[in-house]
C-alpha positions in Angstrom: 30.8 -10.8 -33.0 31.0 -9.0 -36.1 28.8 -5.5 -36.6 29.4 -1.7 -37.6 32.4 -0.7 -35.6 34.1 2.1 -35.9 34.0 5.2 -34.7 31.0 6.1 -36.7 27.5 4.3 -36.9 26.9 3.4 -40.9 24.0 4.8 -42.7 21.3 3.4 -44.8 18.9 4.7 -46.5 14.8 4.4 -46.1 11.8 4.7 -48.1 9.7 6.8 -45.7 6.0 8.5 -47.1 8.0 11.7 -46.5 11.1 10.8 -48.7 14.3 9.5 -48.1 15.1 9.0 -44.6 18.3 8.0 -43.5 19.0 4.8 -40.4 21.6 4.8 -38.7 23.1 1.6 -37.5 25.0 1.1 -34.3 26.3 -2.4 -32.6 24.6 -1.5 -29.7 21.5 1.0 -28.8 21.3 2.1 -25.0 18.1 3.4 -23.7 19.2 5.5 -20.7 22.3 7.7 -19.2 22.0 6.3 -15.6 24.2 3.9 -14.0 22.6 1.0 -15.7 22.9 1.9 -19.6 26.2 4.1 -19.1 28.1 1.3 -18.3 27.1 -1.1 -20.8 27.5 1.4 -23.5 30.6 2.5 -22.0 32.0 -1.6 -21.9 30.7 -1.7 -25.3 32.1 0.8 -27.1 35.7 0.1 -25.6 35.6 -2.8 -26.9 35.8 -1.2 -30.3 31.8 -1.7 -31.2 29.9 1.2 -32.1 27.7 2.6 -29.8 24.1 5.2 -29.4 23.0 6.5 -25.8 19.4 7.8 -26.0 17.7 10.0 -23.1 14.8 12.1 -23.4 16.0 13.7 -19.6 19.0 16.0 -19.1 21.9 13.2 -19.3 22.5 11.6 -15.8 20.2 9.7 -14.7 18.2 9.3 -11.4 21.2 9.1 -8.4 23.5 12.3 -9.8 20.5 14.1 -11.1 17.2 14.0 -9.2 17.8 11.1 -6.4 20.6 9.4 -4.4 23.4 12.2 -4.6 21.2 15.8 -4.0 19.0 14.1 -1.8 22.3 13.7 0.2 23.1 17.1 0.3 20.1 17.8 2.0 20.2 14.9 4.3 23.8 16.9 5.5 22.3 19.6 6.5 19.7 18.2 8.2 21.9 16.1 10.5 24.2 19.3 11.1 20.8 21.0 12.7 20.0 17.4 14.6 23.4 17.2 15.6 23.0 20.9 17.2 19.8 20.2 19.0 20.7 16.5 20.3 23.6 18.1 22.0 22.1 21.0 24.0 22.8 21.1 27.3 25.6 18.9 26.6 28.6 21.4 25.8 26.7 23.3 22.3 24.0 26.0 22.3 22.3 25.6 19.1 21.2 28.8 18.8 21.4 30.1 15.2 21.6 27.1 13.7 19.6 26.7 10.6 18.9 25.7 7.6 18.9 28.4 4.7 16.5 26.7 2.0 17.4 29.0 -0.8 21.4 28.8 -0.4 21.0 24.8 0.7 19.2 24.9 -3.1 22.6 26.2 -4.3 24.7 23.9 -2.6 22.9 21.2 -4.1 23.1 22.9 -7.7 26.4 22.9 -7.4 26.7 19.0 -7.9 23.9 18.4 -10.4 24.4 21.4 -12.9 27.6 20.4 -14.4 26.5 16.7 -14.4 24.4 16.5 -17.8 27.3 18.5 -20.1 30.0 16.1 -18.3 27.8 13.0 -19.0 27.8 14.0 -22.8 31.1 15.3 -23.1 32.4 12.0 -21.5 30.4 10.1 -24.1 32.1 12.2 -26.8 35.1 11.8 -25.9 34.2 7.6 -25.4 33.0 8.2 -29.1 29.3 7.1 -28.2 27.1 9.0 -30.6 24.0 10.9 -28.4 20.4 11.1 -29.1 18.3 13.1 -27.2 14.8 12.1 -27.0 12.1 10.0 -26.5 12.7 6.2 -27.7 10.4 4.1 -29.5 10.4 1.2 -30.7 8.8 -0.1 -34.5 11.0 -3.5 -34.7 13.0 -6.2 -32.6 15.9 -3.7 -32.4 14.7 -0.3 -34.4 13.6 2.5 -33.1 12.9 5.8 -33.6 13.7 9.1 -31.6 12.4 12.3 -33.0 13.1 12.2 -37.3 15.8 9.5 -36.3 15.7 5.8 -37.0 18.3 3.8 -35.1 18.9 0.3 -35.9 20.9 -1.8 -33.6 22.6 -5.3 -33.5 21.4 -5.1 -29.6 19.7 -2.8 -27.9 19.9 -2.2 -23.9 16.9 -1.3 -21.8 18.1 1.0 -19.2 15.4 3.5 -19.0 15.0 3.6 -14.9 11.7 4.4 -13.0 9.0 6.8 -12.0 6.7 7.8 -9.7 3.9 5.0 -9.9 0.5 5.9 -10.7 -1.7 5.7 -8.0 -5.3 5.9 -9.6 -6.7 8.6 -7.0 -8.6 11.9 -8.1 -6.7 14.8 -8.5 -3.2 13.1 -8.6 -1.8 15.8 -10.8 -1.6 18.0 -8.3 0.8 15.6 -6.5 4.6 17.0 -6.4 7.3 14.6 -7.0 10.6 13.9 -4.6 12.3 15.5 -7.9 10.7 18.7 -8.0 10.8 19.0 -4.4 14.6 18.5 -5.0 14.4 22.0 -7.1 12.0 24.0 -4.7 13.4 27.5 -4.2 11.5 27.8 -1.2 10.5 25.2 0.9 6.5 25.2 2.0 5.5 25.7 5.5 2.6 22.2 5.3 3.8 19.7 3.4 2.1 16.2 3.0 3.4 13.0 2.1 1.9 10.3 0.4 3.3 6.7 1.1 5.7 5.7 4.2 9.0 4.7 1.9 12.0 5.7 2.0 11.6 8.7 0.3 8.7 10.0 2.2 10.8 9.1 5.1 13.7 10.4 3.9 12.2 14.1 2.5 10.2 14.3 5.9 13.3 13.9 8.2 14.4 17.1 5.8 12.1 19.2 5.8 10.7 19.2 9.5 14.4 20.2 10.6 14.0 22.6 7.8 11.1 24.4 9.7 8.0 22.8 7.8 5.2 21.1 9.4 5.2 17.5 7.8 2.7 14.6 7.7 3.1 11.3 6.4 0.3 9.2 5.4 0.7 6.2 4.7 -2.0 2.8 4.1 -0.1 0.1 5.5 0.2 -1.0 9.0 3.8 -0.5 8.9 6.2 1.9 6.8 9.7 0.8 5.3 8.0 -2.6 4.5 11.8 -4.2 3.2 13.6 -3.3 6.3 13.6 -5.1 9.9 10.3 -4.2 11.7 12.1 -3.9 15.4 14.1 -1.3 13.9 11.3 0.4 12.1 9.2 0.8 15.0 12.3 2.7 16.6 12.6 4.8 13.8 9.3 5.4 14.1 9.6 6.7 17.5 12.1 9.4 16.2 10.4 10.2 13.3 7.6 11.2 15.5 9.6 13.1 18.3 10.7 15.8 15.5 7.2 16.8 15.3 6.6 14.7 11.9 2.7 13.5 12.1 2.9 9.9 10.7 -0.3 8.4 10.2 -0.2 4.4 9.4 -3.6 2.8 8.4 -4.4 5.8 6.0 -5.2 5.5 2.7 -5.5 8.7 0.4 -7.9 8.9 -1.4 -8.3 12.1 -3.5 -6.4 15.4 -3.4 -8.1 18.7 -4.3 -7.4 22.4 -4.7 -9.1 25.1 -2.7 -8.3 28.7 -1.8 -4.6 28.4 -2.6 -4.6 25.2 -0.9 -4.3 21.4 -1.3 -6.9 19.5 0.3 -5.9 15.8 1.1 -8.9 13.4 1.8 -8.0 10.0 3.5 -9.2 6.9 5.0 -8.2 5.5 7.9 -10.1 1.9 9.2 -13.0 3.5 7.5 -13.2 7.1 8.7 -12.8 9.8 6.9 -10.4 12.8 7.3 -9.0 16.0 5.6 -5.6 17.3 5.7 -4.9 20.9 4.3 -1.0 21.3 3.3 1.1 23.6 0.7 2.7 20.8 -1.1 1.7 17.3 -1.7 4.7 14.9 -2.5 4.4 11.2 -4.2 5.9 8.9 -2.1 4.1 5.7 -2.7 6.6 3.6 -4.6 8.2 3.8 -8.2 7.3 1.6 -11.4 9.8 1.0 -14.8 9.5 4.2 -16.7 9.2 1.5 -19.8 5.0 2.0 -20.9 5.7 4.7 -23.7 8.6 3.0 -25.2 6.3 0.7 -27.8 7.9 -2.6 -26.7 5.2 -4.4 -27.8 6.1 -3.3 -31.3 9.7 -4.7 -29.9 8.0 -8.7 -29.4 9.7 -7.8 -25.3 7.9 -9.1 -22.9 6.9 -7.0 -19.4 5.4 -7.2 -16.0 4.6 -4.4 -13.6 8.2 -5.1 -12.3 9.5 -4.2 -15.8 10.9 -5.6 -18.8 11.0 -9.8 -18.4 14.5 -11.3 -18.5 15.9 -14.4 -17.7 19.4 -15.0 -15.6 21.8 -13.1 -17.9 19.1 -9.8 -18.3 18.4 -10.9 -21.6 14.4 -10.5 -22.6 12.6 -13.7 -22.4 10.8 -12.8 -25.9 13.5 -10.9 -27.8 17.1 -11.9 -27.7 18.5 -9.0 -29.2 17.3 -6.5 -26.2 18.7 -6.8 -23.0 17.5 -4.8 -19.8 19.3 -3.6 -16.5 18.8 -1.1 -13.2 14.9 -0.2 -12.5 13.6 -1.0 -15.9 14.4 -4.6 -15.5 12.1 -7.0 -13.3 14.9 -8.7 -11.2 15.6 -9.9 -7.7 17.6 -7.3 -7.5 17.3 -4.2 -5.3 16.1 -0.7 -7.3 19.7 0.8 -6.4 22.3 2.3 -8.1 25.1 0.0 -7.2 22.6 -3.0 -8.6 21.9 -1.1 -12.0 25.7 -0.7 -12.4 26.4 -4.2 -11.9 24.0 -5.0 -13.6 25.3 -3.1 -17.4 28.2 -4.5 -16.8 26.9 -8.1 -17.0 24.8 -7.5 -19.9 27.9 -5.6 -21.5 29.5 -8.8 -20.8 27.0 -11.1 -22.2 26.3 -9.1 -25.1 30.2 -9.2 -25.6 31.2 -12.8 -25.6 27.9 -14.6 -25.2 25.3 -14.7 -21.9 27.9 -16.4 -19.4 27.4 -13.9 -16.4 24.5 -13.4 -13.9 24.4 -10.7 -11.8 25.4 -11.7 -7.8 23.3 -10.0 -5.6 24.6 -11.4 -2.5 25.0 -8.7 0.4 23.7 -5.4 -1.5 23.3 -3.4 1.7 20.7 -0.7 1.3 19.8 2.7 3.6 17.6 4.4 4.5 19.3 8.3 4.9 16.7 9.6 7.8 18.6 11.1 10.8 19.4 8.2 12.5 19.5 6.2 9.1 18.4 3.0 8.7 20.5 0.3 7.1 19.9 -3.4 5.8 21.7 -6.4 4.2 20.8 -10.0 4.0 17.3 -11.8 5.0 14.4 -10.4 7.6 14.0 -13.1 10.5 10.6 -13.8 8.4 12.3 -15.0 5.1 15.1 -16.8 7.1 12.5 -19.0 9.1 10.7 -19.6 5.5 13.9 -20.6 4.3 14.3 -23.5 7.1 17.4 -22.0 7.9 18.8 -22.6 11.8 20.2 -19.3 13.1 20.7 -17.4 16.2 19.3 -13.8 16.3 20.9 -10.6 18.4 19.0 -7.9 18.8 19.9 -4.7 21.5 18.3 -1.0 21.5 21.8 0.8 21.7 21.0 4.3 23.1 23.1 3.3 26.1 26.0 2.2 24.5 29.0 4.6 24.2 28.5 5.5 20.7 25.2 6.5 21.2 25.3 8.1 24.2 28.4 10.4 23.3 26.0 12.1 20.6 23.1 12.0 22.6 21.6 10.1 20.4 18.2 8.4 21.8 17.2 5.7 18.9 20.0 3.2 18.2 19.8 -0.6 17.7 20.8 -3.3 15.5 19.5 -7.1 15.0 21.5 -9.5 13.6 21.4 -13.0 11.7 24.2 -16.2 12.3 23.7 -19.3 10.9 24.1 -21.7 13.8 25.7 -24.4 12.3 28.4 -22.4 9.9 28.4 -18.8 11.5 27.7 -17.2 8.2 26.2 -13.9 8.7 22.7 -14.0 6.9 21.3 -10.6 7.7 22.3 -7.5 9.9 20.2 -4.5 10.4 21.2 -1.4 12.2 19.8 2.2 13.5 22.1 4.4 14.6 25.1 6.9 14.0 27.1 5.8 10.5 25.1 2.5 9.7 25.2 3.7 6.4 29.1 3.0 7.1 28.8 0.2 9.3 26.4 -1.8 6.9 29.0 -1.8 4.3 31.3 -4.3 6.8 28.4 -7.1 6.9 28.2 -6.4 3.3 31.8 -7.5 2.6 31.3 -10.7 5.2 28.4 -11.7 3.5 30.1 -11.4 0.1 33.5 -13.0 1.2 32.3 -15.5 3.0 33.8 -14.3 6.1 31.9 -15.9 9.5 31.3 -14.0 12.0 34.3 -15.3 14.3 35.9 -13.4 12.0 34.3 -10.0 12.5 35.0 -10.4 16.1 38.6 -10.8 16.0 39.1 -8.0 13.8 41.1 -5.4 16.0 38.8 -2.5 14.8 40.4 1.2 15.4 38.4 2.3 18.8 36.4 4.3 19.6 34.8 4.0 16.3 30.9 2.8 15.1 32.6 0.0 13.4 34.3 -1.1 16.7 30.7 -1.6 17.8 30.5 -4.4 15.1 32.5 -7.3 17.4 29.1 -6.8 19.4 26.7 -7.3 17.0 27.5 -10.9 16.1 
């Protein structure tokens, strides 16, 4: 495909009521610096087309900025201070051990600082012109970003999510799981809103952190994508650090009062009032994609994001393309996904829509202490399916690798086709199923049966040598 390559974008000029104003033309426009956008501007512009990245946020994205990689941080130090208490009376005395907010905040700074100025250096040196601001569309493919039009040949969607809006009074006063990532000092009552994985995540945190932690949540159950037997476990544990997890409760409104937040709730009709410090949006994430005029665009949305068909190219505009949270896929709002994911459009875009993304064994985790890791179907969606299949399913507190670590709340279920012995889902709660997941991940992927994972000679003792159990 022929365009404007070369290492700079051409220039035209444009009749504008304030005078001449000058577009600049690119083969390719990417909305975005996370995972999704980076690497189909980054495929792009090595193959020689000429390239705009445009972020109104630090450069980055979600995971290294404000999600997947601080949140880690923390979760180390939390499990360091689990790890201490689980094994007393068992060889360590935990006194001492604690978590210093204010230096963990440092820690954590320490990976995300350098990340924007490394992001835009990198695209420098890739020769990807930068734009810094808010996108907006006024054509198929133009837009404009502060004084700046941008025209482009295509243009790539990969403007990830936010905090979804709830409709509640007084949500403004709710915190999000970013800002809590920046707190200097962490409150003593803190409130979350919604039982996902990042209130479940930030509340396993912060009560070994010292705060006092509630989780409402509406639903019967939390963690509605992952195994239910397992949840219910997790539950348990949650609950036995002293978080106060409320299921059947629906906030309503959140006010201020005497230095306070007030939260006011539902629960099978009745209401109640919880006082806390901080409030914190847990209750799900929606395509940050609403302000970006994509109506002016012709591109076609849902709530799930921008509407693409099986090579993430918009149903309504061929020249824009979408990837990662802002695009309304089957696949799982995860950084691994959104990366896969530019690359195929990069592809497409490239040498014509021929690639689909494979979502096939994405694991996903849940980083709680135990965490809380899935790949494959539910026993729900296997039985809609009509598939025949055998299901395993132990509590493993008793088993070696539990008990060695004290560690009360293990299990794993698991899901073989009867017929072929392909694994079709596996779900684990323990020590390292973050790790462990990763192996069903490559069966299901491969192709491999699970005869297979139980002739492996796995190094012992290990939490993958559990695995030959499992199936």
């Amino acid at each position: 495909m022929s365009g404007y390559h070369g290492d700079y974008a051409s220039q035209t000029n444009l009749n504008t009521s304030s005078g001449q104003h000058m577009e600049k033309h690119f083969d390719l426009i990417a909305i975005g610096t996370g995972s999704a956008a980076s690497a189909a501007a980054h495929k792009c512009r090595g193959a020689g087309w000429s390239v705009a990245v445009v972020d109104s946020r630090p450069f980055g994205g979600t995971c290294a900025l404000r999600g997947c990689d601080p949140k880690k941080v923390l979760v180390g130090a939390a499990e360091l201070i689990d790890w201490n208490q689980r094994m007393k009376g068992n060889g360590v005395s935990p006194n001492g051990a604690q978590i210093d907010w204010s230096e963990l905040m440092q820690f954590k700074k320490s990976f995300t600082e350098p990340v924007p100025l490394n992001r835009e250096k990198g695209f420098s040196k890739a020769e990807i012109t930068t734009f810094h601001g808010r996108a907006h569309f006024v054509g198929p493919t133009t837009l404009v970003v502060g004084d700046e039009t941008l025209v482009g040949k295509y243009v790539v969607i990969g403007a990830g999510a936010k905090p979804a809006k709830l409709g509640i009074s007084g949500e403004e006063f709710l915190t999000t799981s970013e800002t809590l990532l920046e707190l200097e000092h962490l409150p003593k009552k803190i409130i979350f809103v919604g039982g996902g994985y990042i209130s479940f995540e930030f509340a396993h945190i912060a009560a070994r952190a010292g705060s006092e932690v509630v989780v409402l949540h509406r639903g019967n159950r939390p963690l509605e994508g992952f195994d239910n037997d397992l949840v219910n476990m997790l539950v348990e544990a949650t609950r036995e650090i002293g978080v106060d997890l409320r299921l059947k409760t629906a906030v309503t409104a959140i006010e201020k009062s005497s230095g306070h937040l007030l939260v006011r709730a539902l629960t099978e009709g009745s209401e109640q009032t919880f006082a806390a410090d901080l409030v914190v949006h847990g209750a799900g994430r929606e395509p940050d994609i609403d302000d970006l005029g994509l109506d002016q665009a012709g591109v076609a949305t849902s709530r799930k994001g921008v509407l693409v068909n099986e090579y993430l190219q918009s149903i309504s505009n061929p020249a824009v393309y979408a990837a990662g949270d802002a695009a309304a896929t089957e696949g799982l709002p995860l950084t691994p996904v959104a990366s896969q994911e530019g690359h195929v459009v990069a592809a497409n875009i490239l040498k014509g829509n021929q690639r689909s993304p494979d979502y096939t064994g994405t694991p996903t985790v849940v980083f709680t202490i135990p965490p809380l890791a899935s790949v494959g179907l539910q026993e729900e969606a296997a039985r809609e399916r009509g598939l025949k299949f055998r299901v395993k399913h132990e509590d493993t507190s008793s088993w070696y690798s539990s008990r060695r670590v004290n560690l009360r709340y293990s299990g794993y279920k698991t899901l073989v086709e009867e017929d072929s012995g392909r694994i079709l889902g596996a779900h684990l709660l323990g020590l390292h199923a973050e790790e462990v997941i990763n192996l069903f991940a490559l069966a299901m992927r491969t192709g491999l049966k699970a005869d297979d994972l139980r002739r492996v000679p796995y190094g012992y003792p290990s939490s993958s040598s559990d695995l030959s159990y499992m199936v």
